[in-house]
VOPA-632961 format. One line per 8 residues: number of its first residue (from 1); their letters; for each residue y, z, x of N, C-alpha, C, O. Coordinates in Angstrom, 1 decimal. Atoms other than C-alpha are relative to their C-alpha. Example, Ala and Ser with C-alpha at 12.3 -4.5 7.8 and 13.67 -1.06 7.14 Angstrom:
residues 2
1> as> -1.2/0.0/0.9/-4.5/7.8/12.3/1.2/0.0/0.9/1.2/0.7/1.9  -1.1/0.0/-0.9/-1.1/7.1/13.7/1.1/0.8/-0.8/2.2/0.9/-0.3
//
This chain:
residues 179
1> xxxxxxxx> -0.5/-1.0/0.9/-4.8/-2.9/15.0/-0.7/1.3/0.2/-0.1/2.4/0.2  0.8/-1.0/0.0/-7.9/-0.7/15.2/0.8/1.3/1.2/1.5/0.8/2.0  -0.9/-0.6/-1.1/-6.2/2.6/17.4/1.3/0.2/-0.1/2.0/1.2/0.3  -1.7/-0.3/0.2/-2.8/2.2/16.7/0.8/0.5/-1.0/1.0/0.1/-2.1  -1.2/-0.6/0.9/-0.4/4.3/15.4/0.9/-0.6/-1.2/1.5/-1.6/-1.1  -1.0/1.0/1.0/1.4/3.5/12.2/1.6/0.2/0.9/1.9/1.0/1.8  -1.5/-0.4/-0.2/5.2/2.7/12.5/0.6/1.0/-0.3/0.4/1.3/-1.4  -1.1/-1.1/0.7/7.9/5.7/12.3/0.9/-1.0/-0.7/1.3/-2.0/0.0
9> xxxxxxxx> -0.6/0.3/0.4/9.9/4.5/9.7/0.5/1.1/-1.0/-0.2/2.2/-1.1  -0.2/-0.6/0.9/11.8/6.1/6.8/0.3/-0.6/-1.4/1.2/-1.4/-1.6  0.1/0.7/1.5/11.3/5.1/3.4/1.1/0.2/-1.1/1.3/1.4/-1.1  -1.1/-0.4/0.7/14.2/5.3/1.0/-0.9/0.2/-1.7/-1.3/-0.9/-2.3  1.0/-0.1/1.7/12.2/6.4/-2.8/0.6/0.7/-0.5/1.4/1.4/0.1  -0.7/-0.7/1.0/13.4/7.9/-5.8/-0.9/0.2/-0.8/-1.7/-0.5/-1.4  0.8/-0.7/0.9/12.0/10.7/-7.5/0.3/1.0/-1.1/1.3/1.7/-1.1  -0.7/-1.0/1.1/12.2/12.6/-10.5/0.6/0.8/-0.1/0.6/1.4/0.9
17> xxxxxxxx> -1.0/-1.4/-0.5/14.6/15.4/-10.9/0.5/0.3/-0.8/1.5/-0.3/-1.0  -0.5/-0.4/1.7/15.2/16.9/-14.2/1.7/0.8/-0.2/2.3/1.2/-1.1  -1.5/-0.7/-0.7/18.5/18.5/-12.6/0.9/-0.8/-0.1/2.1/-0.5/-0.3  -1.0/1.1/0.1/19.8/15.3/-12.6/0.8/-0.3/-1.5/1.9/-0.9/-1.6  0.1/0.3/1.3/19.9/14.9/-16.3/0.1/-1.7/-0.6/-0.1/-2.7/0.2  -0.6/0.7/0.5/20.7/12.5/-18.4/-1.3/-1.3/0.1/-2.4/-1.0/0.7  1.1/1.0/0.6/18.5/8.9/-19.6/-0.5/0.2/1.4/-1.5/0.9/1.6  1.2/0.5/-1.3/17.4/8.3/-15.8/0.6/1.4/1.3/1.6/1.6/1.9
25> xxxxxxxx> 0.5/-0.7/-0.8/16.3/11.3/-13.9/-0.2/0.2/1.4/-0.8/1.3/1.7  0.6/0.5/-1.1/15.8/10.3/-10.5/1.4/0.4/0.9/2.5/0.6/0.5  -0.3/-0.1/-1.3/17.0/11.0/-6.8/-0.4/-0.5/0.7/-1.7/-0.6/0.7  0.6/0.3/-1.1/16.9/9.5/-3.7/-0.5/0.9/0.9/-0.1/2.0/1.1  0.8/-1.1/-0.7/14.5/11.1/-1.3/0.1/-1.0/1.2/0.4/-2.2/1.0  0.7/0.7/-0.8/13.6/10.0/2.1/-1.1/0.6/0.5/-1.2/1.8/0.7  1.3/-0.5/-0.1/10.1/10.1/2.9/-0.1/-0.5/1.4/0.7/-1.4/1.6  0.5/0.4/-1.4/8.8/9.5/6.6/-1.2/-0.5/-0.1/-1.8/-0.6/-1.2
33> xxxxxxxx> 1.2/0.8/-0.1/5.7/7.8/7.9/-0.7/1.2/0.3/-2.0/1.3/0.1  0.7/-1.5/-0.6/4.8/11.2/9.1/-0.4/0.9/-1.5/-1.5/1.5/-1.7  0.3/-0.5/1.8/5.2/12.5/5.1/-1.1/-0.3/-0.1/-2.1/0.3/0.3  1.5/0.6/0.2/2.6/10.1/4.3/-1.5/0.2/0.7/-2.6/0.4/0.2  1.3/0.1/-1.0/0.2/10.0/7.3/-0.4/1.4/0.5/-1.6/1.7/0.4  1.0/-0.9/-1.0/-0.5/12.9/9.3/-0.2/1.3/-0.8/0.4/1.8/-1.8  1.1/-1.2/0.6/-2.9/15.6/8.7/-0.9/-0.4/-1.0/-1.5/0.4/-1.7  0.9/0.3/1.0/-4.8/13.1/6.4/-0.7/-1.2/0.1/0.0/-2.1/0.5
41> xxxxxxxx> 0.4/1.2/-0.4/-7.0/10.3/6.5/0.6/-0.7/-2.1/0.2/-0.3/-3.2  0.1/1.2/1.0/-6.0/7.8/3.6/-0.5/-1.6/0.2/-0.9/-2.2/1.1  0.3/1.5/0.0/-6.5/4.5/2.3/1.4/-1.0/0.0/2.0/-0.8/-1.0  -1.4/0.5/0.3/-3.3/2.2/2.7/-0.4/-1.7/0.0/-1.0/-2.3/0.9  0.1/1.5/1.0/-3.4/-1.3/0.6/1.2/-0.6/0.1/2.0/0.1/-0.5  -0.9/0.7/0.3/-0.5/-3.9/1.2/-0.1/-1.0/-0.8/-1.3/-1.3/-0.9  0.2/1.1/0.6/0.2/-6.8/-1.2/1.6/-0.8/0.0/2.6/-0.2/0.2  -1.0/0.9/0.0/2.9/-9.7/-1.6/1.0/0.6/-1.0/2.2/0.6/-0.6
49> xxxxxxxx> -0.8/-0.4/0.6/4.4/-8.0/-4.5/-0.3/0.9/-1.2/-1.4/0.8/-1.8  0.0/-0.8/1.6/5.2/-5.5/-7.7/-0.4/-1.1/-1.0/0.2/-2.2/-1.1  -0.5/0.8/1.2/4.3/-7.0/-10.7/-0.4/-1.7/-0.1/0.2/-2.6/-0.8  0.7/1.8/-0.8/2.0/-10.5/-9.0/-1.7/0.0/-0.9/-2.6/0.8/-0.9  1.3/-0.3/0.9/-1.0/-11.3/-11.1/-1.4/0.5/0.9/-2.0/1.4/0.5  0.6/-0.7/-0.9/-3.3/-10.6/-8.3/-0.5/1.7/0.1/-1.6/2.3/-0.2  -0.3/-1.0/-0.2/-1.8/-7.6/-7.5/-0.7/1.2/-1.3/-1.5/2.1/-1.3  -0.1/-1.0/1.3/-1.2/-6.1/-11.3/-1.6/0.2/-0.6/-2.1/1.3/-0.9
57> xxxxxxxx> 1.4/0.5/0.6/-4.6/-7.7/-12.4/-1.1/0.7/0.5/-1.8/1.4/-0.3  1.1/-0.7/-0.7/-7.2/-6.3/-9.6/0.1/0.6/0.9/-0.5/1.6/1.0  -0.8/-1.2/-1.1/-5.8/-4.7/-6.8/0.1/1.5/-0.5/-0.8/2.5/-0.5  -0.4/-1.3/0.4/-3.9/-2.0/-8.1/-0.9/0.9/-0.4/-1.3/1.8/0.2  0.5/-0.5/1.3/-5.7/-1.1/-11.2/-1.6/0.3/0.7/-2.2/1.3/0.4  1.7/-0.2/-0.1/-9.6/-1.5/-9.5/0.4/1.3/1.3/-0.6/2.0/1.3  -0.2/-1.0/-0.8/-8.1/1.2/-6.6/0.3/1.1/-0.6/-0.2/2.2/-0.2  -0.1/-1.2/1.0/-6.9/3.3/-9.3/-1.3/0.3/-0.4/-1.7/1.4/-0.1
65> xxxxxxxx> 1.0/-0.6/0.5/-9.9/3.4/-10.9/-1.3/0.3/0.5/-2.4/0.4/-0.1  1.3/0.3/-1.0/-12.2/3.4/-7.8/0.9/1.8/1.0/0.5/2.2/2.1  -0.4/-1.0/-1.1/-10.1/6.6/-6.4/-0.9/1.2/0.1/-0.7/1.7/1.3  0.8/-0.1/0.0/-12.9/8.8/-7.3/-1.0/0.2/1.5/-1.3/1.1/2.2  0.9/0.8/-0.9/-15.1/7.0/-4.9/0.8/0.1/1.3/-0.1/0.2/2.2  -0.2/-0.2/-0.3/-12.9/7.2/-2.6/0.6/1.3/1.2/0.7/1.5/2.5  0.2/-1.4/-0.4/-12.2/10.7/-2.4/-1.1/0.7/0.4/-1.0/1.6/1.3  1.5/-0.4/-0.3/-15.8/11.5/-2.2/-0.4/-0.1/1.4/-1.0/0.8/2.1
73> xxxxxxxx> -0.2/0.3/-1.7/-15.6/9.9/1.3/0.8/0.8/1.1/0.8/0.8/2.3  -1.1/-1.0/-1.1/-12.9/12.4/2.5/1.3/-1.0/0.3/2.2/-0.9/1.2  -1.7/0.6/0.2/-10.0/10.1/1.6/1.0/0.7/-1.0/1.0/1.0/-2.2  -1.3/-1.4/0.6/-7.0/12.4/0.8/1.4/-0.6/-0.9/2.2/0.0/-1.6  -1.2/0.4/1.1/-4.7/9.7/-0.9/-0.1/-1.6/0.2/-1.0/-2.0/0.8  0.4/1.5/0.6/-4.6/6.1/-1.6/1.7/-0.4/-0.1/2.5/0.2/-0.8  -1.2/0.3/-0.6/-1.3/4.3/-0.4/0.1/-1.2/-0.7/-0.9/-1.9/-0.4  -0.3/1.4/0.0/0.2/0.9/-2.1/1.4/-0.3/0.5/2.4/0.2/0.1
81> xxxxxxxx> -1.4/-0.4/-0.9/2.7/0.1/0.3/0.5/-2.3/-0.4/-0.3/-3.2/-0.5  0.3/0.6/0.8/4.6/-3.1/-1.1/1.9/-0.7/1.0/2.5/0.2/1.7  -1.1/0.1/-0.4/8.1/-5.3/0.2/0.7/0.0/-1.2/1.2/-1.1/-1.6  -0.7/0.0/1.3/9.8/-4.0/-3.0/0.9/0.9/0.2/0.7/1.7/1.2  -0.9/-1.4/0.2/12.7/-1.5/-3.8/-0.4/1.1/-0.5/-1.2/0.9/-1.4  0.5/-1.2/1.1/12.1/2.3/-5.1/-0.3/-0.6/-1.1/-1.5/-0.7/-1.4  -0.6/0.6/1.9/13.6/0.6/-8.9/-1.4/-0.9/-0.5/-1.9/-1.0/-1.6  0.9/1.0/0.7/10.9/-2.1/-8.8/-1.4/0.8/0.2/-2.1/0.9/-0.8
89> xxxxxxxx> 1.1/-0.6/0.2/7.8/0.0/-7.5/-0.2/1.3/-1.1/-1.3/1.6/-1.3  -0.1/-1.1/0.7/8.7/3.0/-9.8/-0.3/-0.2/-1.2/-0.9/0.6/-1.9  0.7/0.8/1.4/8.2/0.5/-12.7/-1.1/-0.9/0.2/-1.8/-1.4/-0.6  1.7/0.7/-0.2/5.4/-1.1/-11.6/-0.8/0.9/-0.2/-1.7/0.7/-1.0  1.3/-0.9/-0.4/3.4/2.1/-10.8/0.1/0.4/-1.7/-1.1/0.5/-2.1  -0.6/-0.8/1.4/5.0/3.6/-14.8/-1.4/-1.3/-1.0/-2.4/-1.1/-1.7  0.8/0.5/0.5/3.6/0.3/-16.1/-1.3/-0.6/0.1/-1.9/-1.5/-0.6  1.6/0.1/-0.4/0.1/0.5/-14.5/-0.3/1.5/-0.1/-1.2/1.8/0.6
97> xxxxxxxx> 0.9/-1.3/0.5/-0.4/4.4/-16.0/-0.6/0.5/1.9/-1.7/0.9/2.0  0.8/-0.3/-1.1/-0.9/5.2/-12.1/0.3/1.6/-0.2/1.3/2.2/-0.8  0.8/-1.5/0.1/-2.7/8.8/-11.7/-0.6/0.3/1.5/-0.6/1.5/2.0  0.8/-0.6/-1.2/-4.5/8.7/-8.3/1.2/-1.2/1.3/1.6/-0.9/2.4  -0.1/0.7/-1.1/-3.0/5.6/-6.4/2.0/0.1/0.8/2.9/-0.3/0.0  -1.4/-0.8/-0.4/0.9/6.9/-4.3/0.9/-1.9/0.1/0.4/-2.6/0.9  -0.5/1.0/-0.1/3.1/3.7/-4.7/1.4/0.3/1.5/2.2/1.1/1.7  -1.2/-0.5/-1.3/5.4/3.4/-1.3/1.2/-1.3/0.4/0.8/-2.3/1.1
105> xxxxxxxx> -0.4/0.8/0.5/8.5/1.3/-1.9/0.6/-0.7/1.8/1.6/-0.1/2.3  -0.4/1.2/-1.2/9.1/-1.3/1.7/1.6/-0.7/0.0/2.1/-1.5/0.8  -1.4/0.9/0.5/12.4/-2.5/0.5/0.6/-0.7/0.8/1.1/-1.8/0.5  -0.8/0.8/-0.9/14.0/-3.5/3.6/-1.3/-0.9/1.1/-1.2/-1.6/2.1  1.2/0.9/-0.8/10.5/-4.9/4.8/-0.5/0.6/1.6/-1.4/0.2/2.3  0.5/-0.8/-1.4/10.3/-2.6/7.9/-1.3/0.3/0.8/-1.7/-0.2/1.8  1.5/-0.7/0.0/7.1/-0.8/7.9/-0.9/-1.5/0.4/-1.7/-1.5/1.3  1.1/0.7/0.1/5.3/-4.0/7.5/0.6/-1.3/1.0/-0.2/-2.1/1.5
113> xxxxxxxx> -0.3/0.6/-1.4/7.5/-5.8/10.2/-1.0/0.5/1.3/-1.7/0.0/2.2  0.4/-0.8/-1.4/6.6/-3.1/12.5/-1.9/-0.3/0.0/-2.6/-0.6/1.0  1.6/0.5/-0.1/2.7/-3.8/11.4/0.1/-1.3/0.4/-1.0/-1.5/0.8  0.1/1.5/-0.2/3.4/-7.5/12.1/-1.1/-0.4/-1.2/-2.1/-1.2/-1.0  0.2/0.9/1.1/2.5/-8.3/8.6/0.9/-0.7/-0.9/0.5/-1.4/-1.8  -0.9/1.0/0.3/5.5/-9.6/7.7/0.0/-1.6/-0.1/0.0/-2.3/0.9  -0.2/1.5/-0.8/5.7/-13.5/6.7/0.8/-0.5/-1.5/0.8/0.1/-2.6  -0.5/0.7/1.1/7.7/-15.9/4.4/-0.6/-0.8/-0.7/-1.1/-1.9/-0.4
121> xxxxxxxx> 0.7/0.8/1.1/6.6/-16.5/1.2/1.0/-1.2/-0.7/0.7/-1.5/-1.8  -1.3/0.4/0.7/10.0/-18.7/0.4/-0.8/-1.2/-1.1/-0.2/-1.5/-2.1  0.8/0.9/0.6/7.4/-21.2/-1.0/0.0/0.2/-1.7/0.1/-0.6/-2.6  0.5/-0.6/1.3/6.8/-18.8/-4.2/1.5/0.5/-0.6/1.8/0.9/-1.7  -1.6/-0.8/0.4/10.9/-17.7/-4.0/-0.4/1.3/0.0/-0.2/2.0/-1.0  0.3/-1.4/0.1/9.7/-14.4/-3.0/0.5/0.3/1.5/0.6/1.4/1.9  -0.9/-0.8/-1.6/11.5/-14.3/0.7/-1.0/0.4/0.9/-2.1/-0.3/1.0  0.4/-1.0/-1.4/10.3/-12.2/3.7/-1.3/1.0/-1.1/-0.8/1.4/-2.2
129> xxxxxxxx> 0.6/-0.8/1.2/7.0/-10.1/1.7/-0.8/0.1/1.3/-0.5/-0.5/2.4  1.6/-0.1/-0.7/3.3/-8.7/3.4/-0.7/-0.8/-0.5/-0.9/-1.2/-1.6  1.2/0.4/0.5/0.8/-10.0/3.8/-0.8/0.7/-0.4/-0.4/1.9/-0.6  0.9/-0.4/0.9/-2.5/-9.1/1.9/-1.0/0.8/1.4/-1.5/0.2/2.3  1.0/-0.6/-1.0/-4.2/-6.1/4.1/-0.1/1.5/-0.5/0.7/2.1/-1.3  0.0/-1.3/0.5/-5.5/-2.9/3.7/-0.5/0.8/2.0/-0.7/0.3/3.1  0.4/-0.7/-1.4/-6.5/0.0/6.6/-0.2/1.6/-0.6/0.7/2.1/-1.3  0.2/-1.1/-0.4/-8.1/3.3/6.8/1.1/0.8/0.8/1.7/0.0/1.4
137> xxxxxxxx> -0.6/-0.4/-0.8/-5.9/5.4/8.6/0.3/1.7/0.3/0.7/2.5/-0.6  0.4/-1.4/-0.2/-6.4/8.8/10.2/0.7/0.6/1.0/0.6/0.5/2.2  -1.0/-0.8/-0.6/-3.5/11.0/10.9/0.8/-0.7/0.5/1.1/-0.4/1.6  -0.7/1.1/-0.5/-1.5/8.2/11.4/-0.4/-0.7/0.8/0.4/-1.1/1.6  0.8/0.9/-0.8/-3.9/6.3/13.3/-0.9/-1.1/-0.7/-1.9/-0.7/-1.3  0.8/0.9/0.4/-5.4/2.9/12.4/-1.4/0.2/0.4/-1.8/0.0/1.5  1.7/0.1/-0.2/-9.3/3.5/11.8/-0.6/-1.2/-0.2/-1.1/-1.8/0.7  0.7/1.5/0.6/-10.4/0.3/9.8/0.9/-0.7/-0.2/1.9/-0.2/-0.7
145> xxxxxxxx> -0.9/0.9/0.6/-8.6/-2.6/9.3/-0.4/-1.2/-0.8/-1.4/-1.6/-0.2  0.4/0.2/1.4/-9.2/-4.7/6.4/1.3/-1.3/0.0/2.3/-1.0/-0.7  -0.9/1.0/-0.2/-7.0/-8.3/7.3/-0.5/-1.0/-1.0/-1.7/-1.0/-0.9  -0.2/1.4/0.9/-6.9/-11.6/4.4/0.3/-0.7/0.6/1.4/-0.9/1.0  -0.2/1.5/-1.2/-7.9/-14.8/6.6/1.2/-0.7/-0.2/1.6/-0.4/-1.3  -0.4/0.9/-0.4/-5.4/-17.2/7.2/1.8/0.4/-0.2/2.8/-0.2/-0.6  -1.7/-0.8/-0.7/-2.0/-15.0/8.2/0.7/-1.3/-0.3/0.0/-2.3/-0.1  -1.0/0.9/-0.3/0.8/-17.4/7.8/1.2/-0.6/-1.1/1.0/-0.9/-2.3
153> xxxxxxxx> -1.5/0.1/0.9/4.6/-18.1/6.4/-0.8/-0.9/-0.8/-1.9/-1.4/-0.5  0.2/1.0/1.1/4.3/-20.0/3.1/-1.4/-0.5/-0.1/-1.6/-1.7/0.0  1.5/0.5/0.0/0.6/-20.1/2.8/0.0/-0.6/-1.6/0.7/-0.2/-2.5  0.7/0.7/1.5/-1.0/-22.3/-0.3/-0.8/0.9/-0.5/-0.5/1.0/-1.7  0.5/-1.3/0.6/-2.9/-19.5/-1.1/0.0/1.8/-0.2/0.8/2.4/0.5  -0.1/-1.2/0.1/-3.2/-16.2/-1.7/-1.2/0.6/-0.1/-1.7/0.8/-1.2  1.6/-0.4/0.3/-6.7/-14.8/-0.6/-0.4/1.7/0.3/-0.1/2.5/1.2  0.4/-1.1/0.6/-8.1/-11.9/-1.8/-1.6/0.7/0.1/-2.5/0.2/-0.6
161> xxxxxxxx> 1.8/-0.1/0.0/-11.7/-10.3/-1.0/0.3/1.6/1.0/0.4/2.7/0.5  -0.1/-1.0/-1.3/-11.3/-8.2/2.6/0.5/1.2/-0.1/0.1/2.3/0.4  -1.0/-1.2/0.5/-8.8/-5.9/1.3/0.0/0.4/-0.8/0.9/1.1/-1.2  -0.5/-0.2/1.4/-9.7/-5.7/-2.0/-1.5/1.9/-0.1/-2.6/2.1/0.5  0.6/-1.3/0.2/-11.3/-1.8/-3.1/-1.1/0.2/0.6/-1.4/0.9/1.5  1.4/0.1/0.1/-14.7/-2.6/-3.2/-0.9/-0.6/1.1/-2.1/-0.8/1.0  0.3/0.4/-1.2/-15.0/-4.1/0.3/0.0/1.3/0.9/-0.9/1.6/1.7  -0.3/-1.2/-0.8/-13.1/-0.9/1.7/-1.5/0.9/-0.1/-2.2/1.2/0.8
169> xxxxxxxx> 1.0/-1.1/0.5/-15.8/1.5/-0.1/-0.9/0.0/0.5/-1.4/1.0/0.8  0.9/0.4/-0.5/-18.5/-0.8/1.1/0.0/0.2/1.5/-1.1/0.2/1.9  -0.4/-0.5/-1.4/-17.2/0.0/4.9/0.0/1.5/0.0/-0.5/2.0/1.0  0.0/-1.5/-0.3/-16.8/3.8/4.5/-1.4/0.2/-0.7/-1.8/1.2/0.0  1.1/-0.4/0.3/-20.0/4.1/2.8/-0.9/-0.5/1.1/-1.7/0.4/1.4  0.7/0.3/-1.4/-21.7/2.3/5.9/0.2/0.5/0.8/-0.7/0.5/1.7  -1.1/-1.5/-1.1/-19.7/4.7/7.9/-0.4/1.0/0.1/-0.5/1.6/1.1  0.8/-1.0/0.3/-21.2/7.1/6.1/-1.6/0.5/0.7/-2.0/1.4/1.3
177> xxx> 1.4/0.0/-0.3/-24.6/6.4/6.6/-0.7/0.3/1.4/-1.7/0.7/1.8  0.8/0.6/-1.9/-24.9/5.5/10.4/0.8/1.0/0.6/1.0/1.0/1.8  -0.2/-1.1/-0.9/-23.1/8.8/10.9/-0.9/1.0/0.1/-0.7/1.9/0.9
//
């Protein structure tokens, strides 16, 4: 992964738009991989899903509150990229109060095909989802990559460490240092 280009894809998301009126606000937008990525180094976080105890519990929430720390390092934005719809990441991110971390909705599972982290969770009844990974990535280029051992359809578990904030931090701050 280290070197490699993210996928071009186009994201289908929906954003606020007070033009729109009425109870729900919202437009569809399409965002590119190029929106997101170039001209910036970010941090980009996959997980199995919106709204997964995992996920909701320490993931999200310790990246949110670790963005800070992040920034400090010369990270320009903080990515949770997820095999969900606009509708379901829009309320996930609403009911996690997110402030620093950009929620980026996968819906048709593309992006994370094209990463070849795609696998079947049908185990959990959750379909076609990512796997658990995170990555540095600079100007649309994979710097660090940050993989959750044991890749594979319908896994019995769901492991969590490699990818999780406070591993990342611990790699750019070593990055730091020995530059």
């Amino acid at each position: 992964m280290l070197g490699r280009k993210v996928p071009a894809v186009t994201f289908r998301t929906r954003v606020r738009d007070e033009s729109v009126g009425g109870s729900n606000p919202f437009r569809w937008q399409d965002v590119t991989s190029d929106d997101y990525f170039a001209g910036k180094r970010v941090v980009l976080f996959s997980l199995p899903g919106a709204f997964t105890p995992t996920c909701s519990t320490y993931q999200l929430p310790d990246f949110e509150k670790l963005a800070p720390e992040f920034r400090a390092l010369g990270i320009n934005e903080i990515y949770c990229i997820s095999v969900n719809d606009a509708f379901v990441m829009n309320a996930w991110g609403k009911s996690q109060s997110l402030e620093n971390v950009k929620l980026i909705p996968d819906g048709s599972g593309e992006f994370t095909r094209k990463m070849g982290m795609l696998v079947a969770k049908d185990n959990l009844g959750f379909g076609m989802r990512s796997w658990r990974y995170a990555a540095v990535v600079n100007n649309g280029v994979v710097e660090q990559w940050f993989e959750e051992e044991g890749y594979s359809d319908n896994c019995d578990s769901d492991p969590y460490g490699i990818s999780s904030p406070q591993n990342i931090l611990a790699a750019l701050k070593s990055q730091k240092l020995a530059a």
